[in-house]
PyMOL Python script that loads the backbone (N, CA, C, O; Angstrom):
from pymol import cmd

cmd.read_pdbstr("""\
ATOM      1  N   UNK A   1       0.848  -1.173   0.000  1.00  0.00           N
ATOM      2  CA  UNK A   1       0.000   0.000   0.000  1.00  0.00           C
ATOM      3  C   UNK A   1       0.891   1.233   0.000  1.00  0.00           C
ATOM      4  O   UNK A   1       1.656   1.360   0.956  1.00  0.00           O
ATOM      5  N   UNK A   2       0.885   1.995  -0.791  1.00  0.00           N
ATOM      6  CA  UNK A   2       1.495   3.026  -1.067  1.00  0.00           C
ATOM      7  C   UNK A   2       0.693   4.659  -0.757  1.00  0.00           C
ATOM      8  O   UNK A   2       0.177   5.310  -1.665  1.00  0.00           O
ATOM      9  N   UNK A   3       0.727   5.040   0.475  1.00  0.00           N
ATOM     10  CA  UNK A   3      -0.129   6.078   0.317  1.00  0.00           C
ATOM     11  C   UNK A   3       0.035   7.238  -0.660  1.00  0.00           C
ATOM     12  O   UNK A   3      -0.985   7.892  -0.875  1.00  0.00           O
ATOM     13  N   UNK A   4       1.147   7.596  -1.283  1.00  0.00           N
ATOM     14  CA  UNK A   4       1.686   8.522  -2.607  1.00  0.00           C
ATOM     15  C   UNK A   4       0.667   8.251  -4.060  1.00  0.00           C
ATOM     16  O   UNK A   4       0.776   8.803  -5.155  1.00  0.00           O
ATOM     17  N   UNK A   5      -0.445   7.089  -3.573  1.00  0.00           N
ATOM     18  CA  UNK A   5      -1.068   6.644  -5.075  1.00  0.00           C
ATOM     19  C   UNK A   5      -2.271   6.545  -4.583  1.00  0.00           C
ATOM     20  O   UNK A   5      -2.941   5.529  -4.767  1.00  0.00           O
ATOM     21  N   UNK A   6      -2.806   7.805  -3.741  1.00  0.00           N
ATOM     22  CA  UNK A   6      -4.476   7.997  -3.187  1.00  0.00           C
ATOM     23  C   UNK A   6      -4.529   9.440  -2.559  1.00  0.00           C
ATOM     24  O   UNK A   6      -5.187   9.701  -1.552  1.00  0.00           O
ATOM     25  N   UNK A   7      -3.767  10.354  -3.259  1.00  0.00           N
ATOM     26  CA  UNK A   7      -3.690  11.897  -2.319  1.00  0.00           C
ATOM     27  C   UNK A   7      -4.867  12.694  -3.281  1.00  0.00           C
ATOM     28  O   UNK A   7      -4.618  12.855  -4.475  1.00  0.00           O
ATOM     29  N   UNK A   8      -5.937  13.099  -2.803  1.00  0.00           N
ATOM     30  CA  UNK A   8      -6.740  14.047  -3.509  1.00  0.00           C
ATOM     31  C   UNK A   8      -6.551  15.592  -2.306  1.00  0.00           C
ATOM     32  O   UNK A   8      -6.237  15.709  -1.121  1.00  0.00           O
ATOM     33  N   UNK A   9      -6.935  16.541  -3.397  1.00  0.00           N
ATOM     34  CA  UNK A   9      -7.127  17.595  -2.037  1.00  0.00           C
ATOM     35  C   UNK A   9      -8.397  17.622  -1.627  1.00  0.00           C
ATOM     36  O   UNK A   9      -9.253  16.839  -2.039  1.00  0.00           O
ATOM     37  N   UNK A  10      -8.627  18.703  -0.628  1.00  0.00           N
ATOM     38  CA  UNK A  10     -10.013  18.338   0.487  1.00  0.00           C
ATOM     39  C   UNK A  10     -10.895  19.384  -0.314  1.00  0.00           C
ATOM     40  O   UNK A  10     -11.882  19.890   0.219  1.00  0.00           O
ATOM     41  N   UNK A  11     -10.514  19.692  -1.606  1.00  0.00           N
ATOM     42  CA  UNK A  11     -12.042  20.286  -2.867  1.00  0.00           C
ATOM     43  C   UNK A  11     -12.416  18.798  -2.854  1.00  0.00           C
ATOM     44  O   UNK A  11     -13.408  18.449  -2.214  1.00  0.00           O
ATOM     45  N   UNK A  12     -11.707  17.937  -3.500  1.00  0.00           N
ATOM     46  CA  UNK A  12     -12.444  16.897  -4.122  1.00  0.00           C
ATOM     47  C   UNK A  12     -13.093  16.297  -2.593  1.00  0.00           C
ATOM     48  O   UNK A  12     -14.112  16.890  -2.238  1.00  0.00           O
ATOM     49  N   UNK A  13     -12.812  15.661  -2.061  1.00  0.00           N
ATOM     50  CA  UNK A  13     -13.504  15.145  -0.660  1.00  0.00           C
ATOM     51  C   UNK A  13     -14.552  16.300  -0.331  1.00  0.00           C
ATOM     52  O   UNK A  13     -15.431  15.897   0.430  1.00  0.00           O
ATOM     53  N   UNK A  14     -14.671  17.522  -0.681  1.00  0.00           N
ATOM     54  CA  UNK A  14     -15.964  18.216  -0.514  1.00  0.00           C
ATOM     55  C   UNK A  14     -17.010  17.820  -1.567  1.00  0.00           C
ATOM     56  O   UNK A  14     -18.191  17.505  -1.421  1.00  0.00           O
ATOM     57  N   UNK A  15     -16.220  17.927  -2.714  1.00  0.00           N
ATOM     58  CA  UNK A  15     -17.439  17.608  -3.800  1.00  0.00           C
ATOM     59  C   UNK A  15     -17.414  15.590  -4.184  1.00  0.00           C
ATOM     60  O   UNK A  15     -17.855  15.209  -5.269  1.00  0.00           O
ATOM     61  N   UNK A  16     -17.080  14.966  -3.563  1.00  0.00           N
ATOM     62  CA  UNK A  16     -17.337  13.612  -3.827  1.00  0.00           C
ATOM     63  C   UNK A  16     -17.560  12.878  -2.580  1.00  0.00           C
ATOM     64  O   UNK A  16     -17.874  11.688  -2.589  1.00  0.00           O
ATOM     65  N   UNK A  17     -17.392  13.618  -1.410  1.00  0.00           N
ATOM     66  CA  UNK A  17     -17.743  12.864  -0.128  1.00  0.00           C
ATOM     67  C   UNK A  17     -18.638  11.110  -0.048  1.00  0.00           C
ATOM     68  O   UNK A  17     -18.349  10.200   0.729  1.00  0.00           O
ATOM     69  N   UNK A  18     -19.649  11.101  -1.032  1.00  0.00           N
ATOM     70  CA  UNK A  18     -20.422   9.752  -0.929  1.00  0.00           C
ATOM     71  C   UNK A  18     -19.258   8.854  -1.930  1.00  0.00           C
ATOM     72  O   UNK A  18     -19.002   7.738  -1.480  1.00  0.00           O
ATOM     73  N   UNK A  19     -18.676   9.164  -2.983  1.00  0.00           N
ATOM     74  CA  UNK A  19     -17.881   8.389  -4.051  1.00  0.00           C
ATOM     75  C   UNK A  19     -16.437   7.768  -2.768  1.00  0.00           C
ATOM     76  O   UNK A  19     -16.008   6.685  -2.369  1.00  0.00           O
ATOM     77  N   UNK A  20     -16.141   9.273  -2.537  1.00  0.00           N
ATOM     78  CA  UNK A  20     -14.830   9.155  -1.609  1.00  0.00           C
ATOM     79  C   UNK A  20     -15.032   7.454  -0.788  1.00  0.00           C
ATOM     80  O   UNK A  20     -14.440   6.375  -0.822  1.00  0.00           O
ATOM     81  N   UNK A  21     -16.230   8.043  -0.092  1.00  0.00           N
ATOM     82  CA  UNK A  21     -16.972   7.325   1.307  1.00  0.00           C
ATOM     83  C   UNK A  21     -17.003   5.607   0.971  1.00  0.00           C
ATOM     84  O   UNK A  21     -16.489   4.749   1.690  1.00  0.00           O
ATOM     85  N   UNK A  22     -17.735   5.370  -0.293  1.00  0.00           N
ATOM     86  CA  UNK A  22     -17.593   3.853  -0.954  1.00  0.00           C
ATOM     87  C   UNK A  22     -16.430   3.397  -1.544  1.00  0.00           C
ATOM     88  O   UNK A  22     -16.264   2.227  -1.889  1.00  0.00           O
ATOM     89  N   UNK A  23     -15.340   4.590  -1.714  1.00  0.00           N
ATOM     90  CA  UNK A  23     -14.632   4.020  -2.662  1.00  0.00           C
ATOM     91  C   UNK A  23     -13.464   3.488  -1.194  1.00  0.00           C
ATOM     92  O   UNK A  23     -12.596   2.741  -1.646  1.00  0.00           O
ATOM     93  N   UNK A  24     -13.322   3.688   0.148  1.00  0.00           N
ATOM     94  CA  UNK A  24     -12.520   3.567   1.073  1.00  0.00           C
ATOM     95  C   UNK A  24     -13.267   2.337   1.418  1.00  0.00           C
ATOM     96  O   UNK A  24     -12.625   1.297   1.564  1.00  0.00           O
ATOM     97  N   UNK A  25     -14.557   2.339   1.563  1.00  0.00           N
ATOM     98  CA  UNK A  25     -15.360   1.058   1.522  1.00  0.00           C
ATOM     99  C   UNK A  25     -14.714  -0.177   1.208  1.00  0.00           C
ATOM    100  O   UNK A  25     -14.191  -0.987   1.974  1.00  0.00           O
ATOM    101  N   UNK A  26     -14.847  -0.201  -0.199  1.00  0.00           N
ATOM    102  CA  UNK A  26     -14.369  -0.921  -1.391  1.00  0.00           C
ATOM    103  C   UNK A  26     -13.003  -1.469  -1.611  1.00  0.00           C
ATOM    104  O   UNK A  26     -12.634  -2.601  -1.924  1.00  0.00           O
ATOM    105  N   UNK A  27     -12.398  -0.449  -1.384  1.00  0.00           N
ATOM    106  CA  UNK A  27     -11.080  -0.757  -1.800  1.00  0.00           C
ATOM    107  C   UNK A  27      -9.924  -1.249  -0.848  1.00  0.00           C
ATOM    108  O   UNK A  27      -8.991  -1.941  -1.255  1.00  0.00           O
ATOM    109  N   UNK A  28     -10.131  -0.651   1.007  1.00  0.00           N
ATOM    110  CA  UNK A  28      -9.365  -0.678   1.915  1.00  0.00           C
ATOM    111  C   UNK A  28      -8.295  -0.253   1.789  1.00  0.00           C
ATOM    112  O   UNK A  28      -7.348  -0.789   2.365  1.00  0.00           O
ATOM    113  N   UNK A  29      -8.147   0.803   1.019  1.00  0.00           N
ATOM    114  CA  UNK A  29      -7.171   1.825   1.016  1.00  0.00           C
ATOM    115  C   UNK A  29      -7.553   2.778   1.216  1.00  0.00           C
ATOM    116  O   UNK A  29      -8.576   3.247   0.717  1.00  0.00           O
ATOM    117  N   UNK A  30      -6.355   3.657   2.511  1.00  0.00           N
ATOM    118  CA  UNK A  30      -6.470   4.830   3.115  1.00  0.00           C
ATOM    119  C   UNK A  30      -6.533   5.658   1.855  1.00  0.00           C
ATOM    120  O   UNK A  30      -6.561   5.168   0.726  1.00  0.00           O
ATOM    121  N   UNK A  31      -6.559   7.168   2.176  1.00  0.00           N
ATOM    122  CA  UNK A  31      -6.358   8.382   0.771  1.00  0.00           C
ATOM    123  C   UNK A  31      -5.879   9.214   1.802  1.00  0.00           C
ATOM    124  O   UNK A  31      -6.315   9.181   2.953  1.00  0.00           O
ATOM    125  N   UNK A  32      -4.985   9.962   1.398  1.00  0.00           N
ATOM    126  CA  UNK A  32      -4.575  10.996   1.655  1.00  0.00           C
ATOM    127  C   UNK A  32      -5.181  12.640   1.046  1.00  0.00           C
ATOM    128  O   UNK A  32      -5.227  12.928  -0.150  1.00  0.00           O
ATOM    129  N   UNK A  33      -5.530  13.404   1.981  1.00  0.00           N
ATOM    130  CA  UNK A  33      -6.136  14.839   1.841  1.00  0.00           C
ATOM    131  C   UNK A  33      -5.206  15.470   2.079  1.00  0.00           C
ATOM    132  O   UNK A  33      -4.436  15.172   2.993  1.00  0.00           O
ATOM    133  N   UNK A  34      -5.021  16.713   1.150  1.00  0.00           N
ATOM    134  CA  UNK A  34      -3.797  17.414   1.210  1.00  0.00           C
ATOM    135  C   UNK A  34      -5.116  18.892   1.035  1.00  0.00           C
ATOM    136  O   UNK A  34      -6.170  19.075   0.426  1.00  0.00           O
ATOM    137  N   UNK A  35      -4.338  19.568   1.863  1.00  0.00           N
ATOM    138  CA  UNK A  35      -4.797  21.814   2.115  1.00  0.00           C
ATOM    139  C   UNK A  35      -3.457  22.198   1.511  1.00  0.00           C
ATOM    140  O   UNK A  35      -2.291  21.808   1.566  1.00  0.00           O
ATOM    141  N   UNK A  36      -4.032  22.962   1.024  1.00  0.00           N
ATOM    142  CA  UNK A  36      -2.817  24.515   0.636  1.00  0.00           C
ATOM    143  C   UNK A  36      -1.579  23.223  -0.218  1.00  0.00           C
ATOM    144  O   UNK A  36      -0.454  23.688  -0.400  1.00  0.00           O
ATOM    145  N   UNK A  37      -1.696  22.430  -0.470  1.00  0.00           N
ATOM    146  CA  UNK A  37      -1.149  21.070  -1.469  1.00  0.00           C
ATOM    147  C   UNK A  37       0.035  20.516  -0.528  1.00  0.00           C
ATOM    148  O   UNK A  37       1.167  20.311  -0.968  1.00  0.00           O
ATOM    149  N   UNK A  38      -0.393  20.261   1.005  1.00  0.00           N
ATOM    150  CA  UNK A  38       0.659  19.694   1.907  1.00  0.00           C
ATOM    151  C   UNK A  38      -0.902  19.267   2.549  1.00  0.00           C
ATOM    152  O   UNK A  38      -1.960  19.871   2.724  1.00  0.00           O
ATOM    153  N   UNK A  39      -0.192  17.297   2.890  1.00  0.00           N
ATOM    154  CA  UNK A  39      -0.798  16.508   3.419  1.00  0.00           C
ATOM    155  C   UNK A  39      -1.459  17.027   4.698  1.00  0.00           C
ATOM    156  O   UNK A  39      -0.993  17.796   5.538  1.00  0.00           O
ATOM    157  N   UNK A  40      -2.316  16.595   4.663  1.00  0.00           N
ATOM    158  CA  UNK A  40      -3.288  17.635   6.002  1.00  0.00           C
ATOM    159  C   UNK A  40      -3.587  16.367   6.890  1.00  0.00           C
ATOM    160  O   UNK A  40      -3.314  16.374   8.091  1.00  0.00           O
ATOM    161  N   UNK A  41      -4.270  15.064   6.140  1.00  0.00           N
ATOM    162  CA  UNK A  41      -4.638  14.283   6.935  1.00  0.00           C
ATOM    163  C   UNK A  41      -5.522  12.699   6.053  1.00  0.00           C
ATOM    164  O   UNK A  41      -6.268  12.694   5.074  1.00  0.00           O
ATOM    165  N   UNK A  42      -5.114  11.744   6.757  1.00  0.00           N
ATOM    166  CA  UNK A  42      -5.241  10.139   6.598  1.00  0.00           C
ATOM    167  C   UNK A  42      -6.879   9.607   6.732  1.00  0.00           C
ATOM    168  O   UNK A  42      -7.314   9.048   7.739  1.00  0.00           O
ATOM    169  N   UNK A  43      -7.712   9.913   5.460  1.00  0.00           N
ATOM    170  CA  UNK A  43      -8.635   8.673   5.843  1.00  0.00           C
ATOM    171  C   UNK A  43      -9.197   7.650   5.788  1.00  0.00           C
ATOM    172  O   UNK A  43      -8.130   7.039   5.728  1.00  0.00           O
ATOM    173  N   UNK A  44     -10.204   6.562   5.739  1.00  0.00           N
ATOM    174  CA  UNK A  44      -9.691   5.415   5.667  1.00  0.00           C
ATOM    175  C   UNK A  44     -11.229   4.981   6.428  1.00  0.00           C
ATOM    176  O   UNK A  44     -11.725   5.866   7.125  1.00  0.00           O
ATOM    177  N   UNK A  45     -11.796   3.995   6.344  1.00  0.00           N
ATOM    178  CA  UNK A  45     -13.512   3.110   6.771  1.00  0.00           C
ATOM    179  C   UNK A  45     -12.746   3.432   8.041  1.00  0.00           C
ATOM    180  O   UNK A  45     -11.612   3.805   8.341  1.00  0.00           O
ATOM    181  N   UNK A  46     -14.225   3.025   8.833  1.00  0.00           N
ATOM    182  CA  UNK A  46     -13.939   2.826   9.808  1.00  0.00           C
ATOM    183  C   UNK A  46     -13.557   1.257  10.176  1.00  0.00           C
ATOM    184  O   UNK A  46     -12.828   0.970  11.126  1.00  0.00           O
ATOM    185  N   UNK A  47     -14.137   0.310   9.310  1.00  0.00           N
ATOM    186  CA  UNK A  47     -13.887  -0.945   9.761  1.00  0.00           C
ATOM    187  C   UNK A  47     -12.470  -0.842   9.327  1.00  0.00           C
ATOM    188  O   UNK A  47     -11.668  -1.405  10.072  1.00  0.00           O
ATOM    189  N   UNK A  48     -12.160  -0.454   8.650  1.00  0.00           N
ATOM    190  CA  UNK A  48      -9.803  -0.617   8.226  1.00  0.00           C
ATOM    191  C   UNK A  48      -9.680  -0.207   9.197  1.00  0.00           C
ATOM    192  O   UNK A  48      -9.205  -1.093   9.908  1.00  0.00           O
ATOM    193  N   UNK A  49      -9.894   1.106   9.998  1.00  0.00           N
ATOM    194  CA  UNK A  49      -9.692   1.813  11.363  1.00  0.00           C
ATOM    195  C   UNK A  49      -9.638   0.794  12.414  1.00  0.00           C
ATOM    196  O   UNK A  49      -8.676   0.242  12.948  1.00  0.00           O
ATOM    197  N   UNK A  50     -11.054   0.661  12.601  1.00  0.00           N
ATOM    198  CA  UNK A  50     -10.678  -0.637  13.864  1.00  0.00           C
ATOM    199  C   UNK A  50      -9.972  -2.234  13.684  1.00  0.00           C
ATOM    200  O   UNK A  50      -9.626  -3.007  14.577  1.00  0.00           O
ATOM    201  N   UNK A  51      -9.896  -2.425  12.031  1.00  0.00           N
ATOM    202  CA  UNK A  51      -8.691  -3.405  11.873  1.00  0.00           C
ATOM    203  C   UNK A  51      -7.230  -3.195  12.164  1.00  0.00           C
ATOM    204  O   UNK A  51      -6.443  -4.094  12.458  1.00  0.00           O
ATOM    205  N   UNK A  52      -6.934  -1.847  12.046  1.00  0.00           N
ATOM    206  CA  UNK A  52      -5.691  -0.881  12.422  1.00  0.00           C
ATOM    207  C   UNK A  52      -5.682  -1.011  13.899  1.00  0.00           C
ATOM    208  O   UNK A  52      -4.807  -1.767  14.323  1.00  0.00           O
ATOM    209  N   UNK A  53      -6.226  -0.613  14.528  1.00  0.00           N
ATOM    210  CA  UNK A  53      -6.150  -0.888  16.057  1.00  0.00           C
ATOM    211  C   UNK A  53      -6.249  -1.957  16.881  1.00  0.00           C
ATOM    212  O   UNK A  53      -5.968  -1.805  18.069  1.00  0.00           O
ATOM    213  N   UNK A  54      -6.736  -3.436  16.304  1.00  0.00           N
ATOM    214  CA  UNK A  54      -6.886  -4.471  16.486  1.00  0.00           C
ATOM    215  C   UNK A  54      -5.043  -5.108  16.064  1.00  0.00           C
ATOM    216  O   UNK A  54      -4.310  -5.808  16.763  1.00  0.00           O
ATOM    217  N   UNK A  55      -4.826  -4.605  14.894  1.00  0.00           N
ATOM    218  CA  UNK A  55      -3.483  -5.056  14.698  1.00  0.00           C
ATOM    219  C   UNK A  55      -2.308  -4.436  15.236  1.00  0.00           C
ATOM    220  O   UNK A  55      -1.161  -4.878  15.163  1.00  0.00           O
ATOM    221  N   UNK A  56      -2.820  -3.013  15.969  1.00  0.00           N
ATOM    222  CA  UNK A  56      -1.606  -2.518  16.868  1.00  0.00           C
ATOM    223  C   UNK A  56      -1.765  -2.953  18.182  1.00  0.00           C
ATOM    224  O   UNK A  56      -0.884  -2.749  19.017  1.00  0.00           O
ATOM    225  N   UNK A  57      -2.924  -3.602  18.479  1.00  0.00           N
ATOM    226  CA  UNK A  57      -2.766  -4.096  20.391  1.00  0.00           C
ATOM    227  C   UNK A  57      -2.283  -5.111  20.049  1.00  0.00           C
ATOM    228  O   UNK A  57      -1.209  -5.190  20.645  1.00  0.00           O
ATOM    229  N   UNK A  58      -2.485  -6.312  19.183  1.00  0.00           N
ATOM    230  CA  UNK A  58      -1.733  -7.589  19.243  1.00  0.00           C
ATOM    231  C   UNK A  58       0.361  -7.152  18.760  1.00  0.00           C
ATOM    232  O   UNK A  58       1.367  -7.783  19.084  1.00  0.00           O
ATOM    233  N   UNK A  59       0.273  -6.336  18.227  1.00  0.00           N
ATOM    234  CA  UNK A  59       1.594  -5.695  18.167  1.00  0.00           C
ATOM    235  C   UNK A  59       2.292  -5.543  19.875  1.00  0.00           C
ATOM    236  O   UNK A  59       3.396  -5.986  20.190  1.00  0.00           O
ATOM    237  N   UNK A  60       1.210  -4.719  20.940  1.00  0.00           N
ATOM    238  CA  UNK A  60       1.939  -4.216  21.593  1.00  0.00           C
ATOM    239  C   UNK A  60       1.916  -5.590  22.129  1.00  0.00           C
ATOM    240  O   UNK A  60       3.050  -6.045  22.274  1.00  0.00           O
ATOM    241  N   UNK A  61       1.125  -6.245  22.407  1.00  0.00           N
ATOM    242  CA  UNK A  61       0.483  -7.649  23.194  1.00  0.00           C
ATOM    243  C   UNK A  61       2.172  -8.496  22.781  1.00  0.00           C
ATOM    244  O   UNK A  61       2.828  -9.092  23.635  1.00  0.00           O
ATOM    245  N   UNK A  62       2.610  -8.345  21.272  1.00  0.00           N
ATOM    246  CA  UNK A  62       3.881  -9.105  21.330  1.00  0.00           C
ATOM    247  C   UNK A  62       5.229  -8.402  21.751  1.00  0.00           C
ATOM    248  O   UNK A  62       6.029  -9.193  22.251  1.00  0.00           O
ATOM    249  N   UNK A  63       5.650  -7.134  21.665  1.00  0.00           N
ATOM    250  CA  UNK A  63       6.374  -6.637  22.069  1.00  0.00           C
ATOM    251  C   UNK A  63       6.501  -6.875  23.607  1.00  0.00           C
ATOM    252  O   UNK A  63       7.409  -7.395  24.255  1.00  0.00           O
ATOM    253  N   UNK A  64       5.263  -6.311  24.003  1.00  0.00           N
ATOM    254  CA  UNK A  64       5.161  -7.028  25.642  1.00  0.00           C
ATOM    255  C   UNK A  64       5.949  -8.307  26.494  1.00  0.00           C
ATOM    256  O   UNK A  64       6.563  -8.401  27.557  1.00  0.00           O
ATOM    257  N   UNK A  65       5.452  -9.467  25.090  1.00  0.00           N
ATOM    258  CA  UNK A  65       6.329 -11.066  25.322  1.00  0.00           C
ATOM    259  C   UNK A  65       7.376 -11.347  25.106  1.00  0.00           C
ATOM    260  O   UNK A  65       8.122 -12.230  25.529  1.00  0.00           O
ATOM    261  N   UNK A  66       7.481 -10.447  24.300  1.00  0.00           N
ATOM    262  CA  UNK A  66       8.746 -10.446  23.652  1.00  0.00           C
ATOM    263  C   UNK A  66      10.049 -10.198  24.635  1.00  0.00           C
ATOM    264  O   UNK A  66      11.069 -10.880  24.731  1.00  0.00           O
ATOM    265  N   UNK A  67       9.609  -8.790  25.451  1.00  0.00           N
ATOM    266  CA  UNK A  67      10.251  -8.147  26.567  1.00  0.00           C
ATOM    267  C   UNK A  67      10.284  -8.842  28.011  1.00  0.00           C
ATOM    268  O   UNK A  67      11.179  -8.685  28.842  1.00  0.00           O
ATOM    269  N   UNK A  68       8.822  -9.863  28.194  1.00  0.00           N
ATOM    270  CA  UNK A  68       8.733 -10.254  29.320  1.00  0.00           C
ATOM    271  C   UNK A  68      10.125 -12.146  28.907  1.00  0.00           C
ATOM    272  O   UNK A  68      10.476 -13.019  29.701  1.00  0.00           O
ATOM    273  N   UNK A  69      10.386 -12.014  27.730  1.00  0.00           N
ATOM    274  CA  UNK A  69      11.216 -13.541  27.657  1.00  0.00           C
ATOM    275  C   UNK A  69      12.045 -12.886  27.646  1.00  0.00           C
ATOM    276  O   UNK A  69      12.916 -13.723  27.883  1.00  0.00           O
ATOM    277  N   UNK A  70      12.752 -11.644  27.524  1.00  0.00           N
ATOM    278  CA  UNK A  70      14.434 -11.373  27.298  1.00  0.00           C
ATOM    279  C   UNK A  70      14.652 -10.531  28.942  1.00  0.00           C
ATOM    280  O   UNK A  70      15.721  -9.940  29.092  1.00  0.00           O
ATOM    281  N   UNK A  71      13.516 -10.505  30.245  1.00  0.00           N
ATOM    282  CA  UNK A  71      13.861 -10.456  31.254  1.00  0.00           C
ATOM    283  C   UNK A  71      13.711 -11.689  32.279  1.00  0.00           C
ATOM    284  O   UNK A  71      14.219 -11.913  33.378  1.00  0.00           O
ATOM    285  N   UNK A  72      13.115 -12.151  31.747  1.00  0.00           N
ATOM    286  CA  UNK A  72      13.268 -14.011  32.031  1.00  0.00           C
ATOM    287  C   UNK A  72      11.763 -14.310  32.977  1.00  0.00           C
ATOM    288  O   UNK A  72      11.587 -15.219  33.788  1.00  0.00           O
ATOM    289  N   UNK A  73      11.158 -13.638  32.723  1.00  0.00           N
ATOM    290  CA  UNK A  73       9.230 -13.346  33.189  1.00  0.00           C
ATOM    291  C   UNK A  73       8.303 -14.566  32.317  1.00  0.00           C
ATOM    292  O   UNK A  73       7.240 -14.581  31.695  1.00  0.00           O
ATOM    293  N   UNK A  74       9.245 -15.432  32.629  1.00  0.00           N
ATOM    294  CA  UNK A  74       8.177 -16.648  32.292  1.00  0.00           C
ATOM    295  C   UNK A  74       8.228 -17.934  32.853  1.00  0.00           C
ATOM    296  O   UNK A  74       9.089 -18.414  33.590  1.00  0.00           O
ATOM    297  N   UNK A  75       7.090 -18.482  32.366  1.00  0.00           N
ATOM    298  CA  UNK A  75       7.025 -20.304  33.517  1.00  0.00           C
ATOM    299  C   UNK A  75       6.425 -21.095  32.598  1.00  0.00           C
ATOM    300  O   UNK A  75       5.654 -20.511  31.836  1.00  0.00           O
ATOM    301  N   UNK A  76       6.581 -22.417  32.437  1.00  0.00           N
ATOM    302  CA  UNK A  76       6.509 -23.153  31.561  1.00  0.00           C
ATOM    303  C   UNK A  76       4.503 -23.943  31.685  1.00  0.00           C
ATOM    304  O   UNK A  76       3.747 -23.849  32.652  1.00  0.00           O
ATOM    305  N   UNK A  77       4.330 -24.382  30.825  1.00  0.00           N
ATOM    306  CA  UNK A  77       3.142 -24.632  30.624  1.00  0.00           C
ATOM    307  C   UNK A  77       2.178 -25.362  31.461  1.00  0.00           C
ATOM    308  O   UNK A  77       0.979 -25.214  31.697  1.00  0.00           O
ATOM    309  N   UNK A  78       3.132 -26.247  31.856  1.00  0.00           N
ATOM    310  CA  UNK A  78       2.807 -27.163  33.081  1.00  0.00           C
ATOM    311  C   UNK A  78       2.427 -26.152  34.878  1.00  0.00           C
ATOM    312  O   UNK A  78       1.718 -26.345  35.865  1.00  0.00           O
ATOM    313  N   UNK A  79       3.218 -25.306  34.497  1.00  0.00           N
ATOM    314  CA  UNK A  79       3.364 -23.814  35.536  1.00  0.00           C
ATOM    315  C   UNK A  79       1.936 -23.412  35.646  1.00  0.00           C
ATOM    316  O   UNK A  79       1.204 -23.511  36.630  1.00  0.00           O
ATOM    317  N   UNK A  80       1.614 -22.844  34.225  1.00  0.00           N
ATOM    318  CA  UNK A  80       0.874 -21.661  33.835  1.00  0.00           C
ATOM    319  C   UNK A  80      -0.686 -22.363  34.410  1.00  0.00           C
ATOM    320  O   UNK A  80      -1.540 -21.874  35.149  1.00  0.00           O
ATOM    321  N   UNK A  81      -0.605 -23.929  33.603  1.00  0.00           N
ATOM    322  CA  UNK A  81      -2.206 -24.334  33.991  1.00  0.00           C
ATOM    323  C   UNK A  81      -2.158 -24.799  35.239  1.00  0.00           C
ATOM    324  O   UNK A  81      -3.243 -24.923  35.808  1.00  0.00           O
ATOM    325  N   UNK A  82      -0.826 -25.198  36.031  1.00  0.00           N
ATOM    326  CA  UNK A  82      -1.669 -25.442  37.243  1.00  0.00           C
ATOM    327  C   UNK A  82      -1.771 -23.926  38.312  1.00  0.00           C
ATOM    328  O   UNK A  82      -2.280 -23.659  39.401  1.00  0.00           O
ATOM    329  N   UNK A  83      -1.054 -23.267  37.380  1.00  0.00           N
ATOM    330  CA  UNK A  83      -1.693 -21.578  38.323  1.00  0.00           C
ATOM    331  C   UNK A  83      -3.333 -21.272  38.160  1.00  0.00           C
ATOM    332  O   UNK A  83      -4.172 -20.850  38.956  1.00  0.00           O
ATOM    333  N   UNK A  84      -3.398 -21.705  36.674  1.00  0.00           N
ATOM    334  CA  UNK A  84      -5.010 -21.486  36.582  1.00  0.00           C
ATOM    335  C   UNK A  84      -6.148 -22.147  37.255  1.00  0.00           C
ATOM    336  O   UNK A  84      -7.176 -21.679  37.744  1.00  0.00           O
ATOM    337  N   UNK A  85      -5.531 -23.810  37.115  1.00  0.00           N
ATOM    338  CA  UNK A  85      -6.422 -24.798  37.924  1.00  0.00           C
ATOM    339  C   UNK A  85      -6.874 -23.793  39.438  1.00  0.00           C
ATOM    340  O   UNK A  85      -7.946 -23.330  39.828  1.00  0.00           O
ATOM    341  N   UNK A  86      -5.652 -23.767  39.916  1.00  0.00           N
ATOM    342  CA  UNK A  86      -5.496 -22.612  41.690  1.00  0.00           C
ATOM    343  C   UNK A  86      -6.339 -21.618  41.602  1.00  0.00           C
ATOM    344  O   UNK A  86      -6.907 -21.319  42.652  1.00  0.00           O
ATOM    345  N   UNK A  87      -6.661 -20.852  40.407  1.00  0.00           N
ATOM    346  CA  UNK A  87      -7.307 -19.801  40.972  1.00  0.00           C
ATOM    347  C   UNK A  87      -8.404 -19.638  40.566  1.00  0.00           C
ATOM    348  O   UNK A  87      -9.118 -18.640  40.480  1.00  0.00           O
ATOM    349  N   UNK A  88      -8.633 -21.458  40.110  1.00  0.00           N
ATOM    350  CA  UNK A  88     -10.293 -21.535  39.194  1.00  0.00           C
ATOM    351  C   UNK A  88     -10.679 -22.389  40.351  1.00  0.00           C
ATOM    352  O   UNK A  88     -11.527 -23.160  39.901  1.00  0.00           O
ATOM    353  N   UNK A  89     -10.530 -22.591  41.345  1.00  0.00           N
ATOM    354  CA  UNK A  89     -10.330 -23.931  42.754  1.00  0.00           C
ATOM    355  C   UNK A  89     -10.774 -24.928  41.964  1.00  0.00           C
ATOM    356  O   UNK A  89     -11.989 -25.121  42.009  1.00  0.00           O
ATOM    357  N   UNK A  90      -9.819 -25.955  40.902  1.00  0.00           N
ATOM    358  CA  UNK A  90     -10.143 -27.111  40.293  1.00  0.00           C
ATOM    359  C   UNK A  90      -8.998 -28.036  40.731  1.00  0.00           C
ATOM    360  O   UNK A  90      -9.094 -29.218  40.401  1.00  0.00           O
ATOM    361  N   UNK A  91      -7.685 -27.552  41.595  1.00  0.00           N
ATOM    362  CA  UNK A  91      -7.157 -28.536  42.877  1.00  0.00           C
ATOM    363  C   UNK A  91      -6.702 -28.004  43.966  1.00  0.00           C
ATOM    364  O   UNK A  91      -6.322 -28.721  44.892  1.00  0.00           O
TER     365      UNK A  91
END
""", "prot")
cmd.dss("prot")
cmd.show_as("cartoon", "prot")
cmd.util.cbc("prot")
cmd.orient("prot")
């Protein structure tokens, strides 16, 4: 995805707003709006939006693991479920 190959300025997003609106729909590519002919701002469905944010918490979710194995913040599997069994009182 190349955002350099979806920049309209914010005339056209005034006068095509419903075309704009289906065509971000459709296509799942962001567009770029450019004022005074410098990028102003990124838009994009809302469902790409909340696919965007769904794919940056599992991002942080791995960075997180990532950080908790290179400080040594882990216990092995056999560990993990009988911590759960404990605090589900199943022994």
């Amino acid at each position: 995805m190349k955002l350099s190959e979806n920049i309209k300025p914010i005339s056209y997003l005034k006068a095509n707003a419903a075309d704009v609106i289906e065509n971000l729909k459709t296509t799942h590519q962001p567009m770029v709006i450019t004022q005074n002919g410098e990028a102003a701002m990124v838009i994009q469905s809302v469902a790409d939006y909340e696919q965007t944010l769904e794919t940056l918490a599992l991002l942080k979710i791995l960075a997180q693991s990532q950080q908790a194995v290179s400080n040594g913040k882990t216990v092995t599997s056999a560990e993990a479920f009988s911590q759960l069994r404990q605090r589900r009182g199943l022994k």
